[in-house]
N, C-alpha and C positions, 0 to 999 in steps of 0.2 A: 730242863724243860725246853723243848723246840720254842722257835721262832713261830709268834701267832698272823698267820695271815688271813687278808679280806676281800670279798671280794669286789666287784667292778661299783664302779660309782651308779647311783640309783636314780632312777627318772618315774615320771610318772606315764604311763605309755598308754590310756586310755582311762577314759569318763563316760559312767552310765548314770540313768535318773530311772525314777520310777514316780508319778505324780497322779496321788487317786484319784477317781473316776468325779467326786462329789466335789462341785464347786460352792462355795458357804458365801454366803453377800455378805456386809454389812449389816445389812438392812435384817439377814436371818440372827446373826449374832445378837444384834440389839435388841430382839423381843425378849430379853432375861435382864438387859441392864437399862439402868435408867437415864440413859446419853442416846444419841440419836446417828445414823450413819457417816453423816459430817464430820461431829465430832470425832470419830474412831478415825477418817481419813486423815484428816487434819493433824490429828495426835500421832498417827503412825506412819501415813504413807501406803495403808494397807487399803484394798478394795475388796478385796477377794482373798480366800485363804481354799484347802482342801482337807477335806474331812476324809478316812478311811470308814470304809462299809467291814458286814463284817467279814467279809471275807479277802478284805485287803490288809490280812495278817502281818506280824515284822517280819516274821520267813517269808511272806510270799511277797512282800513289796521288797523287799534286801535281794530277793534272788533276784528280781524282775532287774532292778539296778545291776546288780551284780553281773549278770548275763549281759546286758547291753555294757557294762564296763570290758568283761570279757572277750566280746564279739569286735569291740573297737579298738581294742590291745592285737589281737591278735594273736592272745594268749588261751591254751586251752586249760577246762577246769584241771584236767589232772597236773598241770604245771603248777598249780599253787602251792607255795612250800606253808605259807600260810596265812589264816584268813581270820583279820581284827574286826570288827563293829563296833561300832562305837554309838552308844545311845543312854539316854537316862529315862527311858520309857518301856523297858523291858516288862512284857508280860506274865516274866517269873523271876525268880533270883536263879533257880535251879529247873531243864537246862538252859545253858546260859543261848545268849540268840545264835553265837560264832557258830556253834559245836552245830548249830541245825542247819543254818544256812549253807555251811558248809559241806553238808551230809546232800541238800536239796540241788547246790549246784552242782557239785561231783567235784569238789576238792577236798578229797578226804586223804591225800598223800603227808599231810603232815598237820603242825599244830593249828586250833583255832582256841578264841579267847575275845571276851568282852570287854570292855574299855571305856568306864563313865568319867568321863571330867565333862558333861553336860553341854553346853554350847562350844566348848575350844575342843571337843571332844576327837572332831574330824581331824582337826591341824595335830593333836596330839599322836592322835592315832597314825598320822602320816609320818611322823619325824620316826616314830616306831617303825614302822617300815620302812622308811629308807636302811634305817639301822640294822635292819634285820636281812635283806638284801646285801649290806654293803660286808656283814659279818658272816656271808656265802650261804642263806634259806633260801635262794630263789627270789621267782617272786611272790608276792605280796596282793591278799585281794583286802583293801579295802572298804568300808562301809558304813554309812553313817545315815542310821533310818530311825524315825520317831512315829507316836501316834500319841501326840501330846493333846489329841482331844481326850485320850481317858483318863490323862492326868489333871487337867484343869474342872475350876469350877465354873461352868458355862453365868453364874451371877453373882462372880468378881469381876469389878470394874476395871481392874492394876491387870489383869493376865488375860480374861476370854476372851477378845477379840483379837490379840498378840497370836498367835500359835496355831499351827497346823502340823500335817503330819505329810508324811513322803521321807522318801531313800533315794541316797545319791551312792556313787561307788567311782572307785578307779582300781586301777592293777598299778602298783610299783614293782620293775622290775628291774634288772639290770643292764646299764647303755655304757656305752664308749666315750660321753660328757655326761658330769654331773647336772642333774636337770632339776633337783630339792637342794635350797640353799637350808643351810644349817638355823636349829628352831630358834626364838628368842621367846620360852616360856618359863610358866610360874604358877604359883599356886598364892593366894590371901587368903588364909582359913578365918580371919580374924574379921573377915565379914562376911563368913557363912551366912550368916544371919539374913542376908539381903535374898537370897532368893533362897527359898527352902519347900521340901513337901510336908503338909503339917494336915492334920495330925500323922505321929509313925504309926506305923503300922498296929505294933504293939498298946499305942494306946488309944486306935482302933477298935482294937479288938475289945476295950470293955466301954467305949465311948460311941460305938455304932456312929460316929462320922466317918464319911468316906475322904482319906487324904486328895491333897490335892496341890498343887502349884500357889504360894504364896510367894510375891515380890512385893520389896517397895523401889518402885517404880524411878521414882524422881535423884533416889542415892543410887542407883544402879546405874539411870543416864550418867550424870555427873562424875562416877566412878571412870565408864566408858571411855565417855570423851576428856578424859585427864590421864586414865592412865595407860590407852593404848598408843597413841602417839609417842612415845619413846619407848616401848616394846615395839612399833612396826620401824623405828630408828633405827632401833639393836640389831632388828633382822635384814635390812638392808643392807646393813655395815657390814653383818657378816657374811651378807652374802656377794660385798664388793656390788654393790650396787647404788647406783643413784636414782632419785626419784623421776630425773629426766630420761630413764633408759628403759623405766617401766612401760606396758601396753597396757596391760588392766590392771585392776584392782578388786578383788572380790573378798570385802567382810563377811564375817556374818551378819546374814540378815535379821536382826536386833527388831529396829524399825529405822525408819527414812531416815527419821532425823539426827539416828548418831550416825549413820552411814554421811550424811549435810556435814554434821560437825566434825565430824574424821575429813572428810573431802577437805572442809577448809582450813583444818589446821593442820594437814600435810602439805597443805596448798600444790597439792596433785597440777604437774601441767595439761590442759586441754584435749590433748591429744589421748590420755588416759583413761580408756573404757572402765565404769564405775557398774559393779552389777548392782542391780537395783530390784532383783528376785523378789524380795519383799511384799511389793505393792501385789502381784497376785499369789502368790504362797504364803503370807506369812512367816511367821517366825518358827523355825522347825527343825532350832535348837542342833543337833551334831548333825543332822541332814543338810540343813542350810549352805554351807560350803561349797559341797559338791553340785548339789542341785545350781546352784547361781552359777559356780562354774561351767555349768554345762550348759544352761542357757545363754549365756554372754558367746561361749561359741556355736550353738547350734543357731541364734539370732543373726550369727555373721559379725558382731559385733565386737570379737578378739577369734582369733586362728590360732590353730595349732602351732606351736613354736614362739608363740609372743612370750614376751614375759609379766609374769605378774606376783603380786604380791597379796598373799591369803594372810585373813589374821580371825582370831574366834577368839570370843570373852564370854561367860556364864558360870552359872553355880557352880560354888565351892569354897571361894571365887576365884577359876581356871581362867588362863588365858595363853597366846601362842601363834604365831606371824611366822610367817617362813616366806620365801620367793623361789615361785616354780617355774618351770617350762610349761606351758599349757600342754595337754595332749589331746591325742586323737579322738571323733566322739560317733 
């Protein structure tokens, strides 16, 4: 058997967002629960979230991303060798969202394919595509878009005012410096249980309740802030990096407060741009990522070429930290 070669080290070379039309208060969330807009600030950090109409579809919010990732790359759609999405809000099992979005933008030169590991979903998705880049596909579109208002119960107190929906995207393609530092991810199945859709479907279907997003809330923080701190370690290390050489930092946006509790128990130096997307998006799960990323540079607030350090945790219970070059937006 021949010698297997790969190809050029993988960057990420553009970020796009898509963020729907409907701005949601507080104040509108809380006429189904029985806490008041304070509270929900106070508890999350969250003011404002964005709801999808209905014609703010996952193809048509993934493309809108997509194309503004596209246009900032400076890549065109036929250059896609291939096109991931990553989301746990899919509108069908079958077809999957890749195969359409990928049809809508005009990358249809090669593979596409969905991707759930729910909130780490983006960072999963991305280590894939470095991979797939650096084993000679081209490049790589990208995408992580939700409309997790159709999965929640608007009169649970632990999840509706948590989540919003929106698509974020980038292009990984192939650079002359590595610009994705290798992933520090995992999987806990052993606490699936902490965030689940309930009822399944199946037994839906003789229960006529509509599933919906359950968490418990308070093991989920607790999990957060224990156990991402030595997976954003891992990822450092491996990416030869120290915490004083970082420029930003973009979690997922969870709520405030584990993004608070990550801040201080990496004890981040100052100078370290923190996204804080949250407070008007909400939490929107494998979107979250991309979207913060691209506000922390479209705000001015990190440039292209800083370096930073992504990390996602969510059901399953998925999680996964890398350190990027920021790119272009």
């Amino acid at each position: 058997m021949g010698s297997i070669t790969t190809g050029h080290p993988a960057a990420v070379l553009g970020v796009g967002a898509y963020r729907p039309r409907r701005v949601v208060s507080n104040e509108e969330v809380c006429e189904h629960l029985e806490v008041d807009a304070d509270w929900v600030l106070a508890r999350s950090g969250i003011a404002t979230r964005r709801f999808a109409d209905a014609d703010e579809t996952m193809v048509a919010m993934a493309d809108a991303a997509a194309r503004d990732a596209l246009t900032a790359a400076g890549v065109a759609a036929g250059e896609i060798g291939v096109t991931l999405v990553a989301t746990m809000s899919s509108d069908a099992a079958s077809p999957q969202v890749a195969t359409r979005v990928a049809a809508s933008v005009g990358a249809v030169r090669g593979a596409a394919m969905d991707l759930g590991a729910a909130c780490a979903g983006f960072c999963y998705a991305l280590e894939v595509a470095a991979s797939l880049v650096r084993a000679g596909h081209g490049a790589v579109l990208v995408v992580g878009v939700e409309r997790m208002s159709d999965i929640i119960d608007p009169t649970d107190r632990s999840t509706a005012f948590l989540f919003g929906d929106g698509a974020g995207a980038v292009v990984v393609g192939p650079s002359a410096e590595p610009g994705i530092g290798p992933a520090a991810w995992g999987a806990d199945g052993a606490q699936s249980d902490l965030i689940v859709q309930a009822p399944t479907w199946l037994e839906a279907l003789s229960t006529g309740e509509r599933p919906a997003l359950r968490m418990q809330g308070p093991a989920v923080f607790r999990w957060a802030t224990s156990r991402m701190v030595p997976l954003v370690y891992e990822a450092l290390e491996k990416a030869d990096c120290k915490p004083e050489q970082l420029d930003a930092f973009v979690p997922h946006q969870a709520n405030a407060r584990i993004t608070d509790g990550l801040v201080k128990a990496l004890a981040l130096p100052e100078h370290v741009a923190v996204a804080r997307d949250v407070a008007v998006t909400g939490n929107t799960s494998a979107a979250s990522v991309p979207l913060a990323m691209h506000e922390l540079l479209t705000s001015g607030r990190a440039r292209p070429g800083d370096l930073a350090l992504l990390c996602g945790f969510g059901a399953g219970l998925t999680f996964a930290s890398q350190v990027v070059t920021l790119p272009r937006f």
